[in-house]
C-alpha positions in Angstrom: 11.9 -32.0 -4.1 10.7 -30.0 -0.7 8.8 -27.2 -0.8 11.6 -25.4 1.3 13.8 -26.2 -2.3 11.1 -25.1 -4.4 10.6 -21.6 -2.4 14.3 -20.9 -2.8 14.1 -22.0 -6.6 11.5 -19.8 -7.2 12.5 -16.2 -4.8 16.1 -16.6 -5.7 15.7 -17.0 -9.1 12.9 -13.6 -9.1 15.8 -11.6 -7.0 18.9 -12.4 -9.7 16.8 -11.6 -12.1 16.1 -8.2 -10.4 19.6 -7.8 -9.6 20.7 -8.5 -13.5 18.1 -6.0 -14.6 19.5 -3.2 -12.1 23.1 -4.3 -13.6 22.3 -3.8 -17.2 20.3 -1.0 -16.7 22.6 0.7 -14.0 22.4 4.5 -13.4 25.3 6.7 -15.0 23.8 10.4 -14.2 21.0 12.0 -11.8 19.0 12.2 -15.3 19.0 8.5 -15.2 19.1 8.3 -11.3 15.8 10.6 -10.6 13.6 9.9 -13.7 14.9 7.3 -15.6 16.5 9.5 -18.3 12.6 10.8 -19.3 12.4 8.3 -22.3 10.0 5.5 -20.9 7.4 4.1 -22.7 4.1 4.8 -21.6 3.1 1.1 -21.7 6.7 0.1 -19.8 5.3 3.0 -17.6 2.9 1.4 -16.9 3.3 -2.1 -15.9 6.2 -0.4 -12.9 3.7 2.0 -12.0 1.6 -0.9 -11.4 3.9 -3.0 -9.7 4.9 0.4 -8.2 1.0 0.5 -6.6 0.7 -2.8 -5.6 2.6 -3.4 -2.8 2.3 -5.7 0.2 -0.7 -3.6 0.9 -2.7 -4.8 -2.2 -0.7 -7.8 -2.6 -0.9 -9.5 0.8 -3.3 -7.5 3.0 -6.2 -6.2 1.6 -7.2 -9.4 0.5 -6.8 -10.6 4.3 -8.5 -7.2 5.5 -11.6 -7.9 2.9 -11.6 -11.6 4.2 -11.9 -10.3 7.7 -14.2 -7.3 7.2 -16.1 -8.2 4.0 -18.5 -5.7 2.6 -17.2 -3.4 5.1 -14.0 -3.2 3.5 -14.5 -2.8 -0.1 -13.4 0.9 0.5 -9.9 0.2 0.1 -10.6 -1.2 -3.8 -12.9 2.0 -4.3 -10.3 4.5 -2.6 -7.4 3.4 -3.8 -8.4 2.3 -7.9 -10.4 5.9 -7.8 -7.4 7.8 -6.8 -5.9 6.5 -10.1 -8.8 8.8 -12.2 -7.6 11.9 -9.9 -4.0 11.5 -10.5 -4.9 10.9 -14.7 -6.6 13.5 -14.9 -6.1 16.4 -12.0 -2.2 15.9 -11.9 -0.1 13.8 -14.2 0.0 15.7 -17.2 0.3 18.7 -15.3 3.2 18.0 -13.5 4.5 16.2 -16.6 4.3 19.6 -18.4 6.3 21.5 -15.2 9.2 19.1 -15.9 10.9 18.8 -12.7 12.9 16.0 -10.9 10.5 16.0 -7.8 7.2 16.8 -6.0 9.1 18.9 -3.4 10.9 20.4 -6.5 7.5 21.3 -8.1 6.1 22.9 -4.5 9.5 25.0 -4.4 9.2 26.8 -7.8 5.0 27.2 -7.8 5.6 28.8 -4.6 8.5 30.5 -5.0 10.3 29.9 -1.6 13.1 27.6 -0.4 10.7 27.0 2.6 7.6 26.0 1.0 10.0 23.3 -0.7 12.0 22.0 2.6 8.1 21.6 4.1 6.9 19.5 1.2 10.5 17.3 1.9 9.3 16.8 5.4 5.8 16.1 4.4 7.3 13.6 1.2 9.5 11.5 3.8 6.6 11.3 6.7 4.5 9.8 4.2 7.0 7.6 2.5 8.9 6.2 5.5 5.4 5.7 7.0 4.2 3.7 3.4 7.5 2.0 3.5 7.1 0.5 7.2 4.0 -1.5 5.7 6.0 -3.1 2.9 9.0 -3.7 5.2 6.3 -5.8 7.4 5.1 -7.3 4.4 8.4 -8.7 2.4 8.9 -10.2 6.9 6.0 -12.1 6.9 6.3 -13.7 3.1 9.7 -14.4 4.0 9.3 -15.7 7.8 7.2 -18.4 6.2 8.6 -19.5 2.8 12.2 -19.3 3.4 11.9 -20.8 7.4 13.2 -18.1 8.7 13.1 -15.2 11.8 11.1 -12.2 10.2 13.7 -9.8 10.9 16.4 -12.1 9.4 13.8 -11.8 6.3 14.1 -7.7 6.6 17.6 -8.2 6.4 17.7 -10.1 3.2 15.1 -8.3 1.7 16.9 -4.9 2.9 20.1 -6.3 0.7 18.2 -7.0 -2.5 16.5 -3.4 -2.4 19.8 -2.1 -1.7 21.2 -3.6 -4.6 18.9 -2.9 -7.1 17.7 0.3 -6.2 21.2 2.2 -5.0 22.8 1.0 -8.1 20.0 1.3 -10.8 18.3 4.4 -9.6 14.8 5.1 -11.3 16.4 3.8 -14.3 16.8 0.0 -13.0 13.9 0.5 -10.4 11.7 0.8 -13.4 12.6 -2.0 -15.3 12.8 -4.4 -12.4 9.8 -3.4 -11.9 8.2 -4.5 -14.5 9.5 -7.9 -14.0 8.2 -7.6 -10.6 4.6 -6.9 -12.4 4.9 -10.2 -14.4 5.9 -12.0 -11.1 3.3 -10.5 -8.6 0.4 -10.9 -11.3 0.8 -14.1 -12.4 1.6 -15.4 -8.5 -1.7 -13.7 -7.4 -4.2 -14.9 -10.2 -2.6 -18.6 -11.1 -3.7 -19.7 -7.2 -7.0 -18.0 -7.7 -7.7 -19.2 -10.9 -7.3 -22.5 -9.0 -9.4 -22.2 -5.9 -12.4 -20.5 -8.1 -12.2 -24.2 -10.2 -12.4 -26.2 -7.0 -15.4 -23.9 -4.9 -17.1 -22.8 -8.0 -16.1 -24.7 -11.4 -15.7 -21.1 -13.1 -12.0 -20.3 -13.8 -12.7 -16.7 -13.7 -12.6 -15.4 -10.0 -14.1 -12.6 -10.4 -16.8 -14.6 -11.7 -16.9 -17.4 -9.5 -17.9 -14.5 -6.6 -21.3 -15.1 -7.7 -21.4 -18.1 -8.8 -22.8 -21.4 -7.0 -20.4 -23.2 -4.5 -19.7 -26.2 -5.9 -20.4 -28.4 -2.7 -23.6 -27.0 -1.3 -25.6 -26.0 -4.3 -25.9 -22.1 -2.9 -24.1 -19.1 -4.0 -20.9 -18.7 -2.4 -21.7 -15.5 -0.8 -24.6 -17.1 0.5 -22.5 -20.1 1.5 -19.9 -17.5 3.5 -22.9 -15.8 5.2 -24.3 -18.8 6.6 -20.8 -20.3 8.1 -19.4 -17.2 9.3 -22.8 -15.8 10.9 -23.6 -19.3 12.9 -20.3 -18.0 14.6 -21.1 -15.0 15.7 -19.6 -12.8 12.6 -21.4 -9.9 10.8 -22.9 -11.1 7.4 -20.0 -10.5 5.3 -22.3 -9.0 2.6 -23.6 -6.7 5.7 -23.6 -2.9 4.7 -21.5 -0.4 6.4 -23.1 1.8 9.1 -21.0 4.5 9.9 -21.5 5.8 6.1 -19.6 9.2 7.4 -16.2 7.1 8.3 -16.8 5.2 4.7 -16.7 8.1 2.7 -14.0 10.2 4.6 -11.7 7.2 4.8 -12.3 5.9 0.6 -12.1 9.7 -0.2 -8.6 9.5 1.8 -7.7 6.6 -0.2 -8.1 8.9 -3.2 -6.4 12.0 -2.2 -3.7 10.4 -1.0 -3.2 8.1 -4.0 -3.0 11.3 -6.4 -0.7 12.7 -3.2 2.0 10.1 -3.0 5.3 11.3 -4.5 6.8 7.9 -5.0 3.5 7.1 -8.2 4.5 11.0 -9.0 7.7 11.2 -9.9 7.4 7.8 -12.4 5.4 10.2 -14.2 8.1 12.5 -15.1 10.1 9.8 -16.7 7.7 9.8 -20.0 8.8 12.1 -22.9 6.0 13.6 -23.2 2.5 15.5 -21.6 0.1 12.8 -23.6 2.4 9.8 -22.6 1.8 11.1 -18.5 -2.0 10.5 -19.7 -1.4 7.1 -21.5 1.0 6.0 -18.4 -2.0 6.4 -15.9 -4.5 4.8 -18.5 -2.1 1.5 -18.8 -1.4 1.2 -15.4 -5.5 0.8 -14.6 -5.4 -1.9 -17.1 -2.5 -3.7 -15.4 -3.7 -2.4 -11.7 -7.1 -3.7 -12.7 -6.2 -7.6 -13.1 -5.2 -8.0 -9.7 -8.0 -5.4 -8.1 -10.6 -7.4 -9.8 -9.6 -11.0 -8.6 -8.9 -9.4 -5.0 -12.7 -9.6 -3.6 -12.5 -13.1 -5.2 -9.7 -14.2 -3.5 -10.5 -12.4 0.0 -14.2 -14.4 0.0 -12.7 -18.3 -0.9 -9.9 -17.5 1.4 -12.1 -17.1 4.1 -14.6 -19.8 3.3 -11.7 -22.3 2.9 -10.7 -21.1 6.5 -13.9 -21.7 8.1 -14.4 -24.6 6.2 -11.2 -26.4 7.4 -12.1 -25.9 11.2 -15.6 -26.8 10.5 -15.4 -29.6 8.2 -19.4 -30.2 7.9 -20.2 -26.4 7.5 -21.5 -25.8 10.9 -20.0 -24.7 14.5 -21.1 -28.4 15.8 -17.9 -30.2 15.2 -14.6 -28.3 14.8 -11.7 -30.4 14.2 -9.6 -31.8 16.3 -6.5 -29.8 16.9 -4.3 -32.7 16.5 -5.3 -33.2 13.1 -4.9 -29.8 11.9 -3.7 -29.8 8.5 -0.4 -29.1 7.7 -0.6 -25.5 6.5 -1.5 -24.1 10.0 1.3 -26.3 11.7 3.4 -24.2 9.2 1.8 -20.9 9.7 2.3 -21.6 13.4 5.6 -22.0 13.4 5.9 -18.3 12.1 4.0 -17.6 14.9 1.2 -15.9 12.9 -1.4 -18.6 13.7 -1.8 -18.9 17.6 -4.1 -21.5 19.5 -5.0 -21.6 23.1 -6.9 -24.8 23.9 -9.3 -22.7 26.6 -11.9 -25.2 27.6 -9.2 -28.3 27.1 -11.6 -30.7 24.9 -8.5 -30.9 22.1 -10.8 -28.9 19.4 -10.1 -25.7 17.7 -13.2 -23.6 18.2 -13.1 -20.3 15.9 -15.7 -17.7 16.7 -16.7 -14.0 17.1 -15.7 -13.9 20.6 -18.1 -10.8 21.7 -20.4 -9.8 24.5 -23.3 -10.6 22.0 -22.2 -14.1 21.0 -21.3 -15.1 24.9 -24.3 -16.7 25.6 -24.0 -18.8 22.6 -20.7 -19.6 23.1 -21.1 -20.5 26.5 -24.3 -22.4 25.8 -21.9 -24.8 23.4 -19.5 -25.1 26.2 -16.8 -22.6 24.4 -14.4 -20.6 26.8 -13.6 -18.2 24.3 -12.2 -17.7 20.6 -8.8 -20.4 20.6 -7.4 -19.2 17.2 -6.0 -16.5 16.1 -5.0 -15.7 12.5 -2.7 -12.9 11.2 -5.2 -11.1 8.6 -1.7 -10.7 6.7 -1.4 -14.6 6.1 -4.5 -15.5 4.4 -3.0 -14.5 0.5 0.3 -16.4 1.2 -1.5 -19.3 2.7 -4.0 -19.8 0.3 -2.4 -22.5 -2.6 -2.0 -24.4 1.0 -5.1 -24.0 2.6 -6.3 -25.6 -0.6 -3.5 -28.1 -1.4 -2.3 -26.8 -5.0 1.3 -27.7 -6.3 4.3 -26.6 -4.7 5.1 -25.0 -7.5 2.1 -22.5 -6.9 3.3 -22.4 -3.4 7.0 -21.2 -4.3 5.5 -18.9 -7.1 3.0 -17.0 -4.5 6.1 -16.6 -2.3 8.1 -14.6 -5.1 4.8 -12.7 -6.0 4.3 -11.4 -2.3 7.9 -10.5 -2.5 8.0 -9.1 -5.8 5.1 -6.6 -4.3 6.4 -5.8 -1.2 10.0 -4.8 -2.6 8.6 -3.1 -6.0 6.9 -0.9 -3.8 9.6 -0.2 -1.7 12.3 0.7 -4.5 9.9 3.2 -5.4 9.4 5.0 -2.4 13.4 4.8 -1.2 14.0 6.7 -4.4 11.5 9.2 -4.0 13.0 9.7 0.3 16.4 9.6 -1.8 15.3 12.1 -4.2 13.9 14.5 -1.7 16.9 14.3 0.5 19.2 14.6 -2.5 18.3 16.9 -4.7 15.7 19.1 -2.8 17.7 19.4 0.6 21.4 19.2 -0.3 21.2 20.5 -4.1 17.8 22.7 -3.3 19.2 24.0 0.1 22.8 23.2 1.7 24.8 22.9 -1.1 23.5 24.4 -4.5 27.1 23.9 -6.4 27.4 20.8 -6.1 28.6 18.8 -9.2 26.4 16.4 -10.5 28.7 13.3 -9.4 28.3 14.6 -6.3 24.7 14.9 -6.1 24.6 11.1 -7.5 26.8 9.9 -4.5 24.2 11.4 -2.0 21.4 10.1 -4.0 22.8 6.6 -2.9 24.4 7.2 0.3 20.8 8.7 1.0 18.6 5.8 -0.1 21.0 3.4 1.5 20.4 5.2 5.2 16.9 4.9 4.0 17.1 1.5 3.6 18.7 1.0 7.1 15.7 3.1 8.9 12.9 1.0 6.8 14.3 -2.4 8.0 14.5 -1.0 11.6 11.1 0.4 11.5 9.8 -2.5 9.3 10.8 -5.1 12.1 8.4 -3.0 14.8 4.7 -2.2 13.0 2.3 0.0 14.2 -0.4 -2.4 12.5 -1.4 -5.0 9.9 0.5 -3.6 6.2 -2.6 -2.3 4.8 -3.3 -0.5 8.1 0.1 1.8 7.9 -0.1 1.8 4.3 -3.6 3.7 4.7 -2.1 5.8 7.4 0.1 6.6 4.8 -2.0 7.7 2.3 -3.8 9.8 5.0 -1.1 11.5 5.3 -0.2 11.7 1.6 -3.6 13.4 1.3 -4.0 15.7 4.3 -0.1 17.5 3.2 0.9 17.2 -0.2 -2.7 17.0 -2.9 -3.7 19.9 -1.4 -0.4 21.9 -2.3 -0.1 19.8 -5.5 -3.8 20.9 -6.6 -3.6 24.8 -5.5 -0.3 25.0 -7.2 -1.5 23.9 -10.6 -5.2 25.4 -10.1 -5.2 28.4 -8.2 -3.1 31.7 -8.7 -3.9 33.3 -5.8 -2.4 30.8 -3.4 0.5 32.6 -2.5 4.1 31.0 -0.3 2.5 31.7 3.2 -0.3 30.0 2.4 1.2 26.9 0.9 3.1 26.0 3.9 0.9 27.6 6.4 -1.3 24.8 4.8 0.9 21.8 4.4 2.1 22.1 8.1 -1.6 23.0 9.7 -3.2 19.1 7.6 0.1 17.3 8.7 0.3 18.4 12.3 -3.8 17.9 12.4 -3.1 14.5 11.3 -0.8 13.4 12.7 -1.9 14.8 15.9 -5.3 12.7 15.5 -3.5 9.2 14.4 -1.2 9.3 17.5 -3.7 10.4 19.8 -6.6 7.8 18.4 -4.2 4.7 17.9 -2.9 5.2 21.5 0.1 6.1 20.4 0.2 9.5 22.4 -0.5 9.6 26.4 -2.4 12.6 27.4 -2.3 13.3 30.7 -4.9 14.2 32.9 -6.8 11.3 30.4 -7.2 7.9 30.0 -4.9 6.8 27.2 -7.7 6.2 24.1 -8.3 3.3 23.0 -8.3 3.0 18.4 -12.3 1.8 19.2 -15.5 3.7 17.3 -16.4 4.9 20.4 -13.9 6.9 21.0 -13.3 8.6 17.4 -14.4 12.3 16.9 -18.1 11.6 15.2 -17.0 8.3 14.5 -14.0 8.9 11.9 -11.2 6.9 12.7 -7.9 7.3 12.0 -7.3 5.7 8.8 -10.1 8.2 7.4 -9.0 11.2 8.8 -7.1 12.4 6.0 -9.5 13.8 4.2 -10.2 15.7 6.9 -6.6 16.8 7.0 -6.4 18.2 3.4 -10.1 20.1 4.3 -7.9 21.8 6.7 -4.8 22.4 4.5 -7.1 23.6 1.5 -9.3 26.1 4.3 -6.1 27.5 6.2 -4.1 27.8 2.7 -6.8 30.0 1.5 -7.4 32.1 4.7 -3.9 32.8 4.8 -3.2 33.7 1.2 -5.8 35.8 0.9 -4.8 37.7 3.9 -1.8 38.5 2.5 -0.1 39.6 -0.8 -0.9 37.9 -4.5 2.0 35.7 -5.9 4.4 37.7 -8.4 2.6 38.4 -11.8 5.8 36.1 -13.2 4.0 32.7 -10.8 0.7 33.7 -11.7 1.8 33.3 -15.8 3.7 30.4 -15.1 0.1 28.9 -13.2 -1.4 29.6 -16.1 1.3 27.7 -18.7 1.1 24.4 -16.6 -2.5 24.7 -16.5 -2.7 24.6 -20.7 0.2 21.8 -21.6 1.6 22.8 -24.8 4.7 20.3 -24.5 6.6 18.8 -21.8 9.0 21.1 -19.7 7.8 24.3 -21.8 6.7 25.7 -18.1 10.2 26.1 -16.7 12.6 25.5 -19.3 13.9 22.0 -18.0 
């Protein structure tokens, strides 16, 4: 059988299955549609929160973005597993106890004002469709390779089986596929590893196998890594991080925004109760954990096995010839995610840190410059092929990367859906409407949601995990703040919330479009996304944190400048803040 049959075996079988689960579970009120009918288990809660979290970002590209960065990028396991412990224990329960439909829903009543809730909708669906682009790009690239075709032919499949799922089943069906789509993602992302750790290290625990001896050279593996990758000009990939300023701002962004992202919110308002909110979080660190703990694994033997396949003997003397490149990167190339350029025409693939500091060296070995270039996205996907496991393996990692591109994506199409339907046309333009009606533009909503995703999806600002951080820094800089002064303070009064929410998401949005080139400022040189340019050296990704400083310092200011919030807010602060029961706060 071909591994074209096998891939189609294997993704077609994962999306009926997602499609029958949407079926039998389908959606028959907005109860049902919004949060799942509030009567999931805290352990089913779980798993779909965790395949919920691990999208394409986790899935497919932060593996590649550690394999490329080492060290240097550990923040995004630190950021985004911490934000986990901030949203268990500074927000779920809380928000559990409100018992609303929605974050925007939540903002609306704490601060008592139609506004305040309409800003937290913009906010919701900048930071959503933003997440939502990096999955899009994701669910292309798994789909451009293991199914032969166009990427944006991909979007458009994976665009359909979203739609049908998600329109149909609401939060109800979204959260039991998802917890297929766990079962599917985790198994495709630690079977492979499980593998590769066996063939570099004999231990069949990756996590282990990190620092264990490679098999072939007698060192540690780290040690192996170092030695390749610096002979070619790379950092050490154990190398620590300099700019320790960036680090911090950009893992504590990681965290904010975690605990900030309405679309892990809202699954915890489909619990029955305050303690299950507690338990969900707990279980889904368990489930989160397996794959965040095989990640570093994965991103290190990935990387080795790539160097290692150029440079058969382990040094830069001999690369291979680039007619008898293996088969994997004739695949990959046909994708057009691996590129080579033959620069100093001696029929060799020569792969280097092509830098100013590394020139001499280069030029000294008779290299014109760097002749392959690799799609950081790839390296998860391509992995049971770099290291020539079963086809099966090969067809099981395809479903997996789909499974965790589109998990994620059903989640935050619901949450746009939500914000749209029942915060802007129930909350705003048309407060009578009958609940039929409100379930009709929950779909009709998440459908144009889909269509704008796909389109977006097809034209990335960046690698997944790149927008899906940008994401997050949004997440953080606009919503947390709000979230945590509406369940914390009682002084923090309308003007301030959305004085606040608007002041961290025009400040960071402002900084991401002028520091990813993005925004032409004239009289200037357009900037260039480089260290050198950033304000103090915080890049984009990280400035986030700096965001919600700004929300929490200018909601403050402006609060205490003006009147308290009505005695009636300040009691009902107070009730959320000491969960008796779910819903007690408002009644719902």
């Amino acid at each position: 059988m071909s591994q074209f049959a096998i891939n189609i075996i294997f993704v077609g079988g994962s999306f009926l299955l997602y499609i029958a689960i949407a079926i039998w579970a389908k959606a028959g009120s907005t109860s049902d549609f919004y949060v799942a009918g509030g009567g999931v288990h805290p352990i089913t809660n779980g798993a779909a929160i965790g395949a919920d979290w691990m999208s394409a970002a986790s899935f497919i590209s932060m593996a590649g973005l550690i394999a490329a960065g080492g060290y240097a990028n550990s923040t995004f396991l630190m950021g985004w597993t911490g934000g986990y412990v901030l949203l268990a224990m500074l927000l779920a329960p809380y928000l559990r106890k409100f018992g609303k439909f929605t974050v925007p829903e939540f903002i609306g009543d704490r601060f008592y004002s139609k506004n305040a809730r309409l800003v937290a909708v913009i906010c919701l669906i900048v930071a959503s469709v933003t997440y939502v682009i990096g999955q899009m790009a994701g669910a292309g690239v798994a789909f451009s390779r293991f199914l032969e075709v166009d990427s944006t032919v991909g979007l458009m499949i994976a665009a359909v089986v979203v739609f049908i799922y998600a329109v149909m089943g609401g939060m109800k069906g979204i959260t039991y596929t998802q917890v297929a789509q766990y079962c599917v993602l985790i198994i495709a992302y630690t079977i492979p590893a499980v593998f590769i750790s066996l063939q570099l290290t004999g231990n069949p625990i990756p996590g282990l196998g990190l620092f264990s001896t490679h098999v072939d050279s007698g060192m540690p593996i780290l040690s192996k890594l170092n030695q390749v990758i610096t002979d070619l000009g790379f950092n050490e990939y154990t190398a620590d991080i300099d700019n320790k300023l960036n680090m911090v701002l950009f893992t504590l962004s990681l965290m904010i925004g975690t605990a900030g992202l309405p679309h892990v919110i809202i699954r915890f308002f489909t619990v029955p109760k305050v303690a299950d909110a507690r338990w969900s979080a707990g279980w889904a660190l368990v489930f989160i954990a397996l794959l965040y703990l095989t990640a570093p694994a994965v991103a290190s033997m990935a990387r080795l096995n790539l160097m290692t396949t150029i440079y058969p003997d382990g040094t830069s003397a001999e690369p291979i010839q680039y007619d008898e490149r293996p088969n994997w990167i004739k695949e990959w190339e046909v994708t057009g995610l691996i590129q080579f350029t033959d620069k100093n025409e001696d029929g060799r693939i020569q792969l280097y840190n092509d830098s100013e500091a590394f020139a001499p060296t280069a030029e000294a070995r008779g290299w014109n410059g760097n002749e392959l270039v690799v799609n950081r996205d790839i390296l998860v996907l391509a992995n049971p092929e770099i290291a020539n496991l079963p086809g099966w393996v090969i067809g099981l990692i395809a479903a997996g990367g789909l499974a965790a591109a589109l998990s994620t994506a059903a989640g935050l199409l619901l949450a746009i859906s939500s914000a749209v339907s029942h915060d802007l046309i129930k909350g705003s333009i048309n407060p009578a409407i009958s609940e039929k009606g409100e379930l009709l533009a929950a779909r009709i909503s998440m459908a144009v949601a889909i269509v704008v995703a796909t389109w977006l999806g097809a034209n990335p600002p960046g690698f997944a995990a790149q927008v899906v951080a940008l994401a997050f820094g949004i997440a953080a800089a606009s919503l947390f703040p709000a979230l945590m002064m509406g369940i914390f303070s009682k002084r923090v009064n309308n003007k301030g919330a959305i004085a606040g929410m608007l002041t961290g998401l025009a400040f960071t949005l402002a900084y991401i479009f002028v520091y990813k080139g993005w925004l032409f400022i004239p009289g200037t040189n357009n900037l260039a996304d480089t260290p050198e340019n950033w304000v103090l050296g915080i890049s984009p990704l990280s400035i986030g944190a700096v965001g919600a400083i700004v929300n929490f310092a200018v909601a403050f200011i402006v609060s205490n400048a003006t009147e308290e919030p009505p005695v009636e807010i300040q009691e009902l602060v107070e009730s959320v803040r000491y969960p008796r029961g779910a819903g007690q706060a408002t009644d719902h």
